[in-house]
Backbone as CSV, one residue per row, in Angstrom:
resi,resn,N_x,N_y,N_z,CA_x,CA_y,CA_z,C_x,C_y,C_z
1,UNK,0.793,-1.166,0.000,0.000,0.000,0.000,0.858,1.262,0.000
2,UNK,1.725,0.999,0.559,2.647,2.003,0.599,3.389,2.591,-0.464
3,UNK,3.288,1.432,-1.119,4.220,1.386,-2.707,3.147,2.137,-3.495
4,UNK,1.673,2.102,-3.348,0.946,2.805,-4.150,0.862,3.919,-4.044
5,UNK,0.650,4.523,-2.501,0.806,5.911,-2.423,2.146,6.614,-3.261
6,UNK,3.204,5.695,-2.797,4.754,6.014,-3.399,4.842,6.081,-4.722
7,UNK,4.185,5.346,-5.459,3.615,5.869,-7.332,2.907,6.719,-7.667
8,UNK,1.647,7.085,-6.597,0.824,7.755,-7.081,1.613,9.397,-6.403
9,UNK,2.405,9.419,-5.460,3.436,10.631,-5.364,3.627,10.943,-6.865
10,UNK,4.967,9.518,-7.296,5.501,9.896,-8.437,5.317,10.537,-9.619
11,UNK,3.862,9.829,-9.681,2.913,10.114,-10.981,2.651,11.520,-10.585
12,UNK,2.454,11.752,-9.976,1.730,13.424,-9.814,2.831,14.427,-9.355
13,UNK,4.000,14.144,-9.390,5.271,14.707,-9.032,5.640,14.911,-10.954
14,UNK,5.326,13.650,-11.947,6.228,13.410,-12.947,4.950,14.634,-13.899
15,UNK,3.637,14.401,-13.291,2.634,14.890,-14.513,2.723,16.541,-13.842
16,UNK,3.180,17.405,-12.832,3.631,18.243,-12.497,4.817,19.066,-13.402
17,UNK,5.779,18.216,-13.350,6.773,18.246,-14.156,6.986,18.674,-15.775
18,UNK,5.654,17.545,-16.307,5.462,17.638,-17.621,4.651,18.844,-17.664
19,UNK,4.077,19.113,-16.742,2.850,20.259,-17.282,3.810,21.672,-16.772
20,UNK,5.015,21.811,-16.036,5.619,23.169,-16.020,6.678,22.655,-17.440
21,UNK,7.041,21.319,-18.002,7.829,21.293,-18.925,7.084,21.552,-20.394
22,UNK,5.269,21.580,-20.748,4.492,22.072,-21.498,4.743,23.385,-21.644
23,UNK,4.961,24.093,-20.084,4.072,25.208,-20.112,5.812,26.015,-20.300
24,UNK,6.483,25.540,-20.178,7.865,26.387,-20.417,8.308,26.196,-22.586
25,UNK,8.142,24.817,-22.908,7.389,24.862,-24.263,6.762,26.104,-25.008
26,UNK,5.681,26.005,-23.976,4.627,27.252,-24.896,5.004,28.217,-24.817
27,UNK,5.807,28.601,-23.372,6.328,30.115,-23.466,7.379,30.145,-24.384
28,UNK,8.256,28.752,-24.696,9.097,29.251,-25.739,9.281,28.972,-27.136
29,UNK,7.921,28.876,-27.321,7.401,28.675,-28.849,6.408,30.066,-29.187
30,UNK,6.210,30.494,-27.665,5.424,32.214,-27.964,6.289,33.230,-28.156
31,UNK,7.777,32.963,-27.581,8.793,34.138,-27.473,9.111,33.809,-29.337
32,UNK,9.179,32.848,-29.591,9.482,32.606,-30.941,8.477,33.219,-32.055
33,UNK,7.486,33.405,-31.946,6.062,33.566,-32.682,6.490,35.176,-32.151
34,UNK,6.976,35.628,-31.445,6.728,37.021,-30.617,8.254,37.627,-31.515
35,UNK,9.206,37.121,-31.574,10.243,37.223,-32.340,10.229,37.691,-34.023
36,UNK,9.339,36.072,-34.199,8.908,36.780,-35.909,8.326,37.587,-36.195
37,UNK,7.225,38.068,-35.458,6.091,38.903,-35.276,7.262,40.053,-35.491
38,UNK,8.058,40.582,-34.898,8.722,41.485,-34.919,9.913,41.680,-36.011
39,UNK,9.951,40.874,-36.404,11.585,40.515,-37.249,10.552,41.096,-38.516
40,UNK,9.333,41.280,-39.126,9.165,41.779,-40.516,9.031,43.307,-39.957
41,UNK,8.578,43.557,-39.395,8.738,45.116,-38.769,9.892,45.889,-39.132
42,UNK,10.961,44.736,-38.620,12.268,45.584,-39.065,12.785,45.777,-40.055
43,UNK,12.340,44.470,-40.462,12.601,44.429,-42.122,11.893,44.792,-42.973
44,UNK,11.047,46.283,-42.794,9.568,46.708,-43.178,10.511,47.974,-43.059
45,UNK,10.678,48.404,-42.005,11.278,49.896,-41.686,12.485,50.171,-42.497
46,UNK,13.436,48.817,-42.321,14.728,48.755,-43.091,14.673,48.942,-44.741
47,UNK,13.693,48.633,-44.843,13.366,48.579,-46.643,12.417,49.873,-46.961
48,UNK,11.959,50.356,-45.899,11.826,51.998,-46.214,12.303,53.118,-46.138
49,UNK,13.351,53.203,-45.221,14.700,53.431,-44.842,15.535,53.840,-46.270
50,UNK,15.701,52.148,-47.122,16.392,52.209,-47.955,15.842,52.885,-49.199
51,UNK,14.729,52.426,-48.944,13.867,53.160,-50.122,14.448,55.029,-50.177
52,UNK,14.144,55.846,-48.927,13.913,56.668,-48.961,14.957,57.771,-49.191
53,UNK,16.424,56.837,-48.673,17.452,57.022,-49.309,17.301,56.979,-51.198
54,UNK,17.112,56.125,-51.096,17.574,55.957,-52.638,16.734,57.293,-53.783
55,UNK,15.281,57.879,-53.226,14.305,59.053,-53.555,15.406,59.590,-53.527
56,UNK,15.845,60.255,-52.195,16.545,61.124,-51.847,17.658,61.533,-52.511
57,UNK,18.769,60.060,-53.029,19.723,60.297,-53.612,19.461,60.984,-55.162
58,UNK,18.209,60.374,-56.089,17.602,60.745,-56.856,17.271,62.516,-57.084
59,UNK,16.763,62.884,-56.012,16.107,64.022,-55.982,17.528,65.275,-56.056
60,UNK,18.473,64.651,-55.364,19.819,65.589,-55.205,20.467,65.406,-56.612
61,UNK,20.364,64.249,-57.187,21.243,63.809,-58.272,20.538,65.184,-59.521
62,UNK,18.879,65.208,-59.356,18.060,65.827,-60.431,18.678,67.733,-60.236
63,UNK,18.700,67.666,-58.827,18.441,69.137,-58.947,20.117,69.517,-58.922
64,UNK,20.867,69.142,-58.490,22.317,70.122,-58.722,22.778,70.292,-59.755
65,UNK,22.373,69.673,-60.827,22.944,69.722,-62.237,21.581,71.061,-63.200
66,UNK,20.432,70.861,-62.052,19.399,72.446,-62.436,19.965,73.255,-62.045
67,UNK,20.161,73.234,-60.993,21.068,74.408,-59.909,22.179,75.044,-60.917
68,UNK,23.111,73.972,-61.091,24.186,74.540,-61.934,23.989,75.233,-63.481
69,UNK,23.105,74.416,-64.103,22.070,75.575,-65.238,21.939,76.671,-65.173
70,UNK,21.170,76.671,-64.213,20.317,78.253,-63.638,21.504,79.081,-63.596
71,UNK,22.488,78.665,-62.156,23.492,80.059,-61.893,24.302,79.821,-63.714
72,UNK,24.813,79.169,-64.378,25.537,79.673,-65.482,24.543,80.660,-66.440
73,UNK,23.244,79.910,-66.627,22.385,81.107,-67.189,22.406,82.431,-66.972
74,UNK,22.046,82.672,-65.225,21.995,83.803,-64.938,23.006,84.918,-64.919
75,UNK,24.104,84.021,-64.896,25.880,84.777,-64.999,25.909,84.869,-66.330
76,UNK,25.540,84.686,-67.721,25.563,84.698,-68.800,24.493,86.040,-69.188
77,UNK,23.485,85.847,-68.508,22.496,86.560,-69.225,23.078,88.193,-68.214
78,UNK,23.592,88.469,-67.021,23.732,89.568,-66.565,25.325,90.298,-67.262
79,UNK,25.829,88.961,-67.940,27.435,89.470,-69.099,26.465,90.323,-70.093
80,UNK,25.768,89.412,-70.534,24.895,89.946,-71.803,24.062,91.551,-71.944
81,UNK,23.483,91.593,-70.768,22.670,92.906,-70.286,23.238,93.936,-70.057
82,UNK,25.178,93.793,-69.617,25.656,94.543,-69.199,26.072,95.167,-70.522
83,UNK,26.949,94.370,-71.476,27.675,94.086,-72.589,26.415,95.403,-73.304
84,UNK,25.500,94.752,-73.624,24.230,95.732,-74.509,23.928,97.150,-73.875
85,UNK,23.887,97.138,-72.907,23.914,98.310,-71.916,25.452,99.527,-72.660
86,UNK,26.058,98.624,-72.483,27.487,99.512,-72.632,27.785,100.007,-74.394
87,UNK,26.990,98.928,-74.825,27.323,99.170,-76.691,26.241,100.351,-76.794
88,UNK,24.594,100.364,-76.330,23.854,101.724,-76.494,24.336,102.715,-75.667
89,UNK,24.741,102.932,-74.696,25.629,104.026,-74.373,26.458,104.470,-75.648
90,UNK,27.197,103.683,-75.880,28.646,103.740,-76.909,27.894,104.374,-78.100
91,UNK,26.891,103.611,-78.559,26.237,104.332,-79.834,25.258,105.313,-79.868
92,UNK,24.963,106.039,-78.792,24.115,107.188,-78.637,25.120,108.207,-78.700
93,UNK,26.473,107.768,-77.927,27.093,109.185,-77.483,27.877,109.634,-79.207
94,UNK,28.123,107.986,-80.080,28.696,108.164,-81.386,27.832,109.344,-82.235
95,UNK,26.455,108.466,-82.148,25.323,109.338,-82.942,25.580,110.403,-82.836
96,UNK,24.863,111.231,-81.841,24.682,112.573,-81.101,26.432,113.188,-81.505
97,UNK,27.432,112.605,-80.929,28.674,113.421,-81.499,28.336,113.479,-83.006
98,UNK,28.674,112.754,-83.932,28.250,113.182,-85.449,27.209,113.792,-85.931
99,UNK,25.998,114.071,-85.131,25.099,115.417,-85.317,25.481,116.322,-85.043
100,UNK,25.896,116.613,-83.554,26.834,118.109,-82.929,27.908,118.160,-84.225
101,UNK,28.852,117.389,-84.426,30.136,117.434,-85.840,29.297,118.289,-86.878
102,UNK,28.684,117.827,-87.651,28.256,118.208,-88.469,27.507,118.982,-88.815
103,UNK,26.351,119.699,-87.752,26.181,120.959,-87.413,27.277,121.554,-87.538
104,UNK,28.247,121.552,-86.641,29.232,122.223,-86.474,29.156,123.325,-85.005
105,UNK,30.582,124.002,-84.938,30.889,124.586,-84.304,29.657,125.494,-83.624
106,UNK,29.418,126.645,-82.497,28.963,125.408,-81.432,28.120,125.006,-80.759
107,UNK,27.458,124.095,-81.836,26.558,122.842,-81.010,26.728,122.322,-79.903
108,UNK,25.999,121.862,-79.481,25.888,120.928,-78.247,25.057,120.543,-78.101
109,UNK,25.327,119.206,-77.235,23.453,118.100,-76.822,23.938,117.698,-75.674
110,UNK,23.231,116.902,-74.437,23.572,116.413,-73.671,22.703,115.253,-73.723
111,UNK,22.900,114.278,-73.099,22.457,112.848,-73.119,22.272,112.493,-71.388
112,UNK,21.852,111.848,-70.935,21.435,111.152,-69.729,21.655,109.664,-69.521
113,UNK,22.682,109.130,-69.649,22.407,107.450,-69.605,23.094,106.863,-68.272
114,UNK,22.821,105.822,-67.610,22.971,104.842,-66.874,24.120,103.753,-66.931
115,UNK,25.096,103.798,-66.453,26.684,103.622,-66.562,26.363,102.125,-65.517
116,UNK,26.243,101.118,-65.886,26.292,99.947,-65.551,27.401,99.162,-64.483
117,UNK,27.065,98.828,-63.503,27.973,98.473,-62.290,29.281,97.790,-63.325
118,UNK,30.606,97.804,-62.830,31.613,96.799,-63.141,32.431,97.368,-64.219
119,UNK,31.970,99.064,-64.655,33.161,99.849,-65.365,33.871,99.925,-64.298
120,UNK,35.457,99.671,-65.490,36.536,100.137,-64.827,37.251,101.503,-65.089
121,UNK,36.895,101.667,-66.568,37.585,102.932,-67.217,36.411,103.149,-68.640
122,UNK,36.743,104.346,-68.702,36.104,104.438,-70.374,37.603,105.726,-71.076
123,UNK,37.848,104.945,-72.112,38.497,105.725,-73.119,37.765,106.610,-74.324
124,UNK,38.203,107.625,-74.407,37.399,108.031,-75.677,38.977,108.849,-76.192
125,UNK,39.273,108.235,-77.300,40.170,109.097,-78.720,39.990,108.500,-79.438
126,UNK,40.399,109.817,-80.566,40.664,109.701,-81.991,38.679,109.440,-82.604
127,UNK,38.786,108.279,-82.606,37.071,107.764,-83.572,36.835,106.264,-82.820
128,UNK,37.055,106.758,-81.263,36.744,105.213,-80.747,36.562,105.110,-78.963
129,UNK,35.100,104.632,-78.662,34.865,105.245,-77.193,34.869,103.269,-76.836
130,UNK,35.899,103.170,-75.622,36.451,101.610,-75.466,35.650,101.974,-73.473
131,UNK,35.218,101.087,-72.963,34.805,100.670,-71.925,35.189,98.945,-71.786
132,UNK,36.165,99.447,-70.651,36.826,98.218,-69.600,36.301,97.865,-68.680
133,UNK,35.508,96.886,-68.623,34.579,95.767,-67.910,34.881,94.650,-67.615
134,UNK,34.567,94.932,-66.189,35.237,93.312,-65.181,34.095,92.625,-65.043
135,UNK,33.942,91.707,-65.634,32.920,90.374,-65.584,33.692,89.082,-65.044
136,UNK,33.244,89.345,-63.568,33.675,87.913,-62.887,34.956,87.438,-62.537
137,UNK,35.698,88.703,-62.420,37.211,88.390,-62.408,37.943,89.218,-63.853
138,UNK,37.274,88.738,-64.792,38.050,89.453,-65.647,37.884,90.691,-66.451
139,UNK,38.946,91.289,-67.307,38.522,92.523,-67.614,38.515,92.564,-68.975
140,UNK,37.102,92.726,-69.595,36.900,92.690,-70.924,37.001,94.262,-71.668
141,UNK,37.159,94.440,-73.103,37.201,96.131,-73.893,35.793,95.470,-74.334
142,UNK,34.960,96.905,-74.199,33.706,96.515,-75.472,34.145,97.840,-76.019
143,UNK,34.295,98.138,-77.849,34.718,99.469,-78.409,33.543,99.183,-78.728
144,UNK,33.616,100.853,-79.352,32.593,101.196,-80.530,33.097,102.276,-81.387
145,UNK,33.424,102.336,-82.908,33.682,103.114,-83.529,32.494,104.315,-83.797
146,UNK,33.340,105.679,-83.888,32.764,106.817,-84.692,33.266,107.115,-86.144
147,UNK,32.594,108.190,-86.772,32.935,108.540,-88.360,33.511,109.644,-87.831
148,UNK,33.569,110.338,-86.685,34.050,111.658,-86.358,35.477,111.536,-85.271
149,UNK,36.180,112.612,-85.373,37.059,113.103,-84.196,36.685,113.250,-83.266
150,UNK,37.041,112.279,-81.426,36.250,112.164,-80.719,37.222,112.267,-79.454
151,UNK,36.932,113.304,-78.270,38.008,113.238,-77.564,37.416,113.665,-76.024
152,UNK,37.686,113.820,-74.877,37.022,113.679,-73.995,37.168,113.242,-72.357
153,UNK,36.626,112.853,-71.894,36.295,111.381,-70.421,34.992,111.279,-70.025
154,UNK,34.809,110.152,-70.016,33.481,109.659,-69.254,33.321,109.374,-67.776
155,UNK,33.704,109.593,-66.880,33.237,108.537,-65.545,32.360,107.483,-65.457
156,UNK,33.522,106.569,-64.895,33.062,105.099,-65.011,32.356,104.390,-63.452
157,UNK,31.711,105.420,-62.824,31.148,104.945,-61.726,29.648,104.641,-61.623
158,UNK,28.870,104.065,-61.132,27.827,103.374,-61.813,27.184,104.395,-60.911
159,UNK,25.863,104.545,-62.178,24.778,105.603,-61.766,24.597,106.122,-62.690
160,UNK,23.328,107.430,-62.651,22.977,108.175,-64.217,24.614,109.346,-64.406
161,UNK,24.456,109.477,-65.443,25.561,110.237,-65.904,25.099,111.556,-67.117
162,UNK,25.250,112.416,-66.549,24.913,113.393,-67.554,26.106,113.794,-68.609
163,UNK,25.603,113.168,-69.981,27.008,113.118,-71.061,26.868,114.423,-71.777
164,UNK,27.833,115.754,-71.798,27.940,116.612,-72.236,28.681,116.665,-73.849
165,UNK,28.253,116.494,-74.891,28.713,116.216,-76.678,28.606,118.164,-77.338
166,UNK,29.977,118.095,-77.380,29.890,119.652,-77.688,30.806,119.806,-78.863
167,UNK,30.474,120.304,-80.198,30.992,120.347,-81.371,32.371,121.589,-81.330
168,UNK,33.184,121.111,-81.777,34.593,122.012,-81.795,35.047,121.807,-82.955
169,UNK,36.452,122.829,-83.197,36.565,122.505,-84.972,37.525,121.827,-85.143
170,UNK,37.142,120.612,-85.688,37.822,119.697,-86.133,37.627,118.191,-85.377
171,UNK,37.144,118.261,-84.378,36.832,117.383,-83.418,35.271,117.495,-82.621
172,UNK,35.200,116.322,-81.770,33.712,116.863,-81.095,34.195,116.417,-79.359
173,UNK,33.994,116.991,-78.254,34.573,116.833,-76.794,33.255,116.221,-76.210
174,UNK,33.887,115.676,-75.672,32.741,114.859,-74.335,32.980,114.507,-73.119
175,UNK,32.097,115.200,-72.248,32.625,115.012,-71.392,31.289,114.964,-70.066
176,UNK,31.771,114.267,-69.058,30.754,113.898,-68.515,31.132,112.621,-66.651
C-alpha cells in the first residue's frame, strides 16, 4: 500500500513536471512567434529606410545639375545685359557726337544714360569710345567706332551720368 501511495506521489510529481515542462514549451514557442512577429517590422522599416534614401539620392542627383544651369544662365544673361547696356551708351554718345560734328561749331546736346555696375575705365580718342569691364574676375574692352574726331572722359562709376557732346573745330569733346 505504501508502494501505491509512493507511485501515485511519483505520478503526480512526474505529470507536475510535464505540465511546467508544457508550459515552459509554450512560453518558448510564444517568445518565438513574438520574435517573428517582430523581425518583418524591421525588415519593413529597413526597406523603407532604404527606399527613402535611394528618392533622396535621386532628388539631389536631379536638382544640382538644375542648380548649376540656372546660376551659369543667370551669370551669362547679366554678361549679356551689361555688354548691350554699354554698346547703347557707346552708340548714342557716337550718334549725337556726329550730329553736334556736323552741325558744327557750337553745337551741343547732352544725353542722360545709366553707366552699368563693373566699369573700370572708359576711353574716348581719336574715332573710338572703349569701356573696360570686369565680368567675374576678368577685364573685358567693349569698343565702338565713330565717323568723327572724338576726344574727352566719361566717368566710369555706376549711376545716371549726364554726357555733355559739344561740337569744336575739327573734333567733337565729351565730357561727362
Amino acid at each position: 500500500m505504501q508502494n501505491d501511495v509512493n507511485n501515485k506521489k511519483c505520478k503526480q510529481e512526474q505529470e507536475v513536471k510535464m505540465k511546467k515542462k508544457s508550459k515552459e514549451a509554450k512560453n518558448k514557442c510564444l517568445r518565438k512567434a513574438e520574435t517573428k512577429a517582430e523581425s518583418p517590422k524591421k525588415e519593413k522599416s529597413a526597406q523603407i529606410s532604404v527606399e527613402f534614401l535611394i528618392i533622396m539620392g535621386f532628388a539631389v542627383a536631379v536638382t544640382i545639375p538644375m542648380l548649376l544651369t540656372y546660376y551659369e544662365y543667370s551669370r551669362n544673361s547679366n554678361i549679356r545685359i551689361k555688354t548691350e547696356q554699354l554698346y547703347k551708351i557707346a552708340r548714342e554718345i557716337a550718334d549725337n557726337a556726329e550730329s553736334v560734328y556736323y552741325i558744327g561749331a557750337p553745337s551741343k546736346t547732352t544725353l542722360r544714360v545709366y553707366m552699368p555696375e563693373g566699369v573700370e575705365s572708359v576711353e574716348i580718342n581719336q574715332k573710338k569710345i572703349v569701356f573696360k569691364v570686369k565680368f567675374y574676375g576678368n577685364i573685358t574692352e567693349i569698343s565702338y567706332s565713330s565717323n568723327v574726331n572724338l576726344s574727352g572722359t566719361i566717368g566710369s562709376n555706376q549711376g545716371i551720368h549726364n554726357i555733355v557732346i559739344e561740337a569744336k573745330e575739327g573734333y567733337v569733346e565729351i565730357s561727362g
